[in-house]
C-alpha positions as CSV (number, residue, x, y, z in Angstrom):
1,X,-49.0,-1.9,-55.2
2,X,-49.0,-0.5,-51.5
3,X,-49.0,-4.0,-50.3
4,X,-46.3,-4.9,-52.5
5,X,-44.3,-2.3,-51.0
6,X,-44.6,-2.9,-47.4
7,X,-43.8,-6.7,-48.1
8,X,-40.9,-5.4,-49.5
9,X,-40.1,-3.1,-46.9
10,X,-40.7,-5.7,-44.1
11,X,-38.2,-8.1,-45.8
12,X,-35.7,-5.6,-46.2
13,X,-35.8,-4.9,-42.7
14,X,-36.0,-8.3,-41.8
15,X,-32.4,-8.7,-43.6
16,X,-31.0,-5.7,-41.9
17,X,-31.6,-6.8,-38.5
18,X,-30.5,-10.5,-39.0
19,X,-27.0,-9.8,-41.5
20,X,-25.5,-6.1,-40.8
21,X,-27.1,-4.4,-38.1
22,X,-25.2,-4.7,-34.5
23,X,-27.5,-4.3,-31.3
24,X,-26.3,-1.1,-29.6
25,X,-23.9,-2.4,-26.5
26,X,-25.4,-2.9,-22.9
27,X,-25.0,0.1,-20.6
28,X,-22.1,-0.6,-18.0
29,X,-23.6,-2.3,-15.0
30,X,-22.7,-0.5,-12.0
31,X,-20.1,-2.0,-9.3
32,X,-16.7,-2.5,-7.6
33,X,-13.8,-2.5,-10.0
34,X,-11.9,-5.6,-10.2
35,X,-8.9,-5.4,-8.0
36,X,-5.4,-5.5,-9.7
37,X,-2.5,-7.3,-8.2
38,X,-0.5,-4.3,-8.0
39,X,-0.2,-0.2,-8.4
40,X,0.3,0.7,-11.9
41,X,1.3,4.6,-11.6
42,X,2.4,7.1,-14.2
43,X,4.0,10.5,-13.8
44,X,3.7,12.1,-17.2
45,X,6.4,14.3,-18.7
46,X,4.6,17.1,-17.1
47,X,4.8,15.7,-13.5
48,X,1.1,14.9,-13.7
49,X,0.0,11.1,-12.5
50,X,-1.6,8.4,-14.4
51,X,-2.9,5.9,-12.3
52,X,-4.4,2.8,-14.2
53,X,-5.5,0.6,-11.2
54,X,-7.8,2.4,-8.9
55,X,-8.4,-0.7,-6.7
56,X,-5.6,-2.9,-5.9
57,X,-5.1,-6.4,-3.5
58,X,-2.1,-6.4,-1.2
59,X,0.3,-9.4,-1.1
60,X,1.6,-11.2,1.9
61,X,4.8,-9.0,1.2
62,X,3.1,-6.3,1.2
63,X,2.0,-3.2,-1.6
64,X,3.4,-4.4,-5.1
65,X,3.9,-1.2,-7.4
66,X,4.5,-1.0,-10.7
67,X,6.1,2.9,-11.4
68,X,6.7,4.6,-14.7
69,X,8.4,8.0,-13.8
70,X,8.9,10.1,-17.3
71,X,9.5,13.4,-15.6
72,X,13.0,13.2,-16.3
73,X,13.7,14.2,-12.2
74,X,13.6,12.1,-9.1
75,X,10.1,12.3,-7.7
76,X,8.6,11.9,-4.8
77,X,4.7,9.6,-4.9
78,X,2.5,11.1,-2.1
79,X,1.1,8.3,-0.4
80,X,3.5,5.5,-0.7
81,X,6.0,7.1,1.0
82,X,8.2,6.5,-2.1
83,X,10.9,8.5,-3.9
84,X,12.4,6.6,-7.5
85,X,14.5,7.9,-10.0
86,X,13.6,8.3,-13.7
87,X,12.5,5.4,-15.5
88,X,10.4,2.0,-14.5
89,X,10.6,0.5,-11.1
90,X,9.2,-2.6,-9.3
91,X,8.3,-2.0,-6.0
92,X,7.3,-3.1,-2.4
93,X,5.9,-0.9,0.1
94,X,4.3,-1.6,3.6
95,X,1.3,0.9,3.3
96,X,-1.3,-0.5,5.0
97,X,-4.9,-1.5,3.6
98,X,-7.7,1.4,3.0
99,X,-8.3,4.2,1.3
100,X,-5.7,7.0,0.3
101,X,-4.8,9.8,-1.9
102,X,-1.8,9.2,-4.4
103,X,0.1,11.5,-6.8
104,X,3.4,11.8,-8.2
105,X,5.5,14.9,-7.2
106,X,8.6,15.8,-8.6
107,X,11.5,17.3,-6.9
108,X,11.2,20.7,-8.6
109,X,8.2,20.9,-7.4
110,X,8.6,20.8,-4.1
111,X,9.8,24.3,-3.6
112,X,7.1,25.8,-5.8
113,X,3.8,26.4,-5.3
114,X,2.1,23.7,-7.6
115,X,0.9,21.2,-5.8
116,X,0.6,17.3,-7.3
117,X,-3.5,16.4,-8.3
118,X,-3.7,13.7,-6.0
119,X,-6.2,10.5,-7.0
120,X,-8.1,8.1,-4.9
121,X,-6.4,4.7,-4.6
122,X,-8.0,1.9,-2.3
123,X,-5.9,-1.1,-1.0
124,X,-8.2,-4.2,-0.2
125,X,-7.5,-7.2,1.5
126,X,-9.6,-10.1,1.0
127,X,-7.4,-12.6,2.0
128,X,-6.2,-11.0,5.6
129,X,-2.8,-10.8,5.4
130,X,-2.5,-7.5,7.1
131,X,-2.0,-7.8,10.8
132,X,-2.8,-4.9,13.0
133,X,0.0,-2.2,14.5
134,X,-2.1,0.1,16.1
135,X,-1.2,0.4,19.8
136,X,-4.7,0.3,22.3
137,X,-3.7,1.4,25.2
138,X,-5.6,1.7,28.4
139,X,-8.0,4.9,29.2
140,X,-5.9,7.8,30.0
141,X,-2.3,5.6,29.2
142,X,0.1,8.2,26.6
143,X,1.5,6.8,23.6
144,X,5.4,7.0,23.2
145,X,7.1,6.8,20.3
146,X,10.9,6.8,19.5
147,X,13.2,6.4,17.0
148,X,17.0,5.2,17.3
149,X,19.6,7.3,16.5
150,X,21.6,5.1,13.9
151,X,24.5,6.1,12.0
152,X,24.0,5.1,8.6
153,X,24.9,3.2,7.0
154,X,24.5,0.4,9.9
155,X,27.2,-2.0,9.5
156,X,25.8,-5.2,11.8
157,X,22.5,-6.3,12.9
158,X,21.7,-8.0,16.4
159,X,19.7,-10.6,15.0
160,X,17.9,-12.3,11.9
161,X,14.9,-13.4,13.7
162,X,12.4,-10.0,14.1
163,X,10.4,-11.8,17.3
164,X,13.7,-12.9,18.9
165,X,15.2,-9.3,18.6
166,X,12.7,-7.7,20.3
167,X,12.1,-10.3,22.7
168,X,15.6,-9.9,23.7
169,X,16.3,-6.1,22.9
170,X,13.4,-5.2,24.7
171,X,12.9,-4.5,28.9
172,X,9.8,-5.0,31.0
173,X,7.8,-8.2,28.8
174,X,6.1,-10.6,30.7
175,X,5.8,-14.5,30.7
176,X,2.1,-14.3,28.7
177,X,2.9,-11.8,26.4
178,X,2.6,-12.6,22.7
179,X,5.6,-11.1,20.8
180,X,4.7,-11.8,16.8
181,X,5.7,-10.3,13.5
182,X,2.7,-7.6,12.3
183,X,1.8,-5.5,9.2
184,X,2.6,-7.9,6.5
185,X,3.8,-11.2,7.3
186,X,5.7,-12.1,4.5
187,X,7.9,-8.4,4.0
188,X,11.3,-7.9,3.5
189,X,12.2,-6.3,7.0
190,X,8.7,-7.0,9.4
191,X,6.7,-4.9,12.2
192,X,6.8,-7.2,15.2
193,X,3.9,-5.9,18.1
194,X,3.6,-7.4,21.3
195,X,0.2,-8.6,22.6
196,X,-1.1,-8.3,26.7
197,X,-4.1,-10.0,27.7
198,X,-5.8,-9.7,23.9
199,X,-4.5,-5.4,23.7
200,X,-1.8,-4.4,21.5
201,X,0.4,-2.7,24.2
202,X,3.8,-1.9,21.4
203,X,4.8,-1.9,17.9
204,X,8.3,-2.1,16.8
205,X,9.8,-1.3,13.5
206,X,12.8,-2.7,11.9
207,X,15.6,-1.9,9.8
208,X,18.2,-4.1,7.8
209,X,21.6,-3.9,8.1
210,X,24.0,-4.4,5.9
211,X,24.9,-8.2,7.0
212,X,21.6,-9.1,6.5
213,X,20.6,-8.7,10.6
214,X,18.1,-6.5,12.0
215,X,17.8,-3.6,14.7
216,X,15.0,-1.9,16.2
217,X,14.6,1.4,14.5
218,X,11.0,2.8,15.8
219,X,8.5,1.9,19.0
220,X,5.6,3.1,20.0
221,X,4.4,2.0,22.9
222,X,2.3,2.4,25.5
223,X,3.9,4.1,28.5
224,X,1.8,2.5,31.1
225,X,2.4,-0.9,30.2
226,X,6.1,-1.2,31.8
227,X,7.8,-1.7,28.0
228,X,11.4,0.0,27.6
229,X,13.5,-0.6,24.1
């Protein structure tokens, strides 16, 4: 009889595990997130952030974003040096790659002592497109840094060709220096940086005017190298 029952038994089993019994699921093997093609960011009806893409790939443009703002209130995002209005908005920001802290923070806020939770967002860049602007000057050589005094809104550029502004706009270049469009190649108003035998020596950044021509808005340079805007 016991035999008869542990037959039994063993074909029941049997019939479990082959018909209506699912294996449990793997564990989650450990590893990088896949990187999305752009920022997808959320702030919540309570000015909290929702960010869904932890890892994202920059473009030749530049930081695509993808922003959902519910708080009913302009707000500011912490990081991306951003400010939208309520509702959804497609976006393109020069932030460079790396790793940085992001949150939403609404304009109520700002005056208050709440602080935005900030989260962890890392830029990568597989493909290269991001082309240094950090000035190396020589040992002991200051940095300068300026910014031009516009008054908005700026009616005409001086040029639609970044390299060619600052290759005329600026005094004190020499015949082998390499003037060239940094940051992202491809954005809507470039970084251009001029290169001395192999050292970034200046970095110049542009703003677009309302005819579509360009002006030097920022420099940093440094102040050894001869280099006036």
């Amino acid at each position: 009889m016991y035999g008869g029952m542990r037959l039994g038994l063993a074909i029941t089993l049997l019939v479990l595990a082959g018909c209506g019994v699912e294996p449990s699921s793997p564990e989650p093997r450990e590893g990088r997130p896949v990187a999305a093609p752009f920022v997808e960011i959320v702030c919540t009806e309570e000015g909290e952030t929702r960010l869904w893409t932890p890892v994202v790939e920059v473009q030749p443009d530049g930081v695509h974003l993808d922003i959902e703002n519910r708080a009913g209130e302009p707000t500011s995002f912490f990081g991306l040096g951003l400010d939208v209005d309520e509702g959804r908005h497609e976006e393109v920001v020069t932030v460079p790659p790396g790793k940085m802290k992001v949150a939403c923070y609404p304009y109520s806020q700002h005056e208050s002592d709440r602080k935005p939770v900030k989260y962890d967002l890392e830029l990568v860049d597989p493909e290269g497109h991001w082309i240094s602007t950090d000035t190396e000057c020589e040992p002991g050589s200051m940095g300068q840094s300026t910014i031009s005094d516009f008054a908005y809104p700026l009616g005409d550029g001086l040029s639609k060709d970044p390299v060619e502004l600052v290759k005329d706009g600026v005094k004190g270049l020499g015949p082998e220096d390499v003037v060239e469009v940094a940051g992202y190649p491809e954005a809507e108003v470039p970084t251009v940086r001029v290169v001395r035998a192999g050292r970034v020596i200046a970095t110049f950044g542009l703003v677009q005017a309302d005819d579509g021509g360009l002006a030097i808005e920022t420099s940093d340079l440094c102040a050894s190298e001869g280099l006036r805007a």
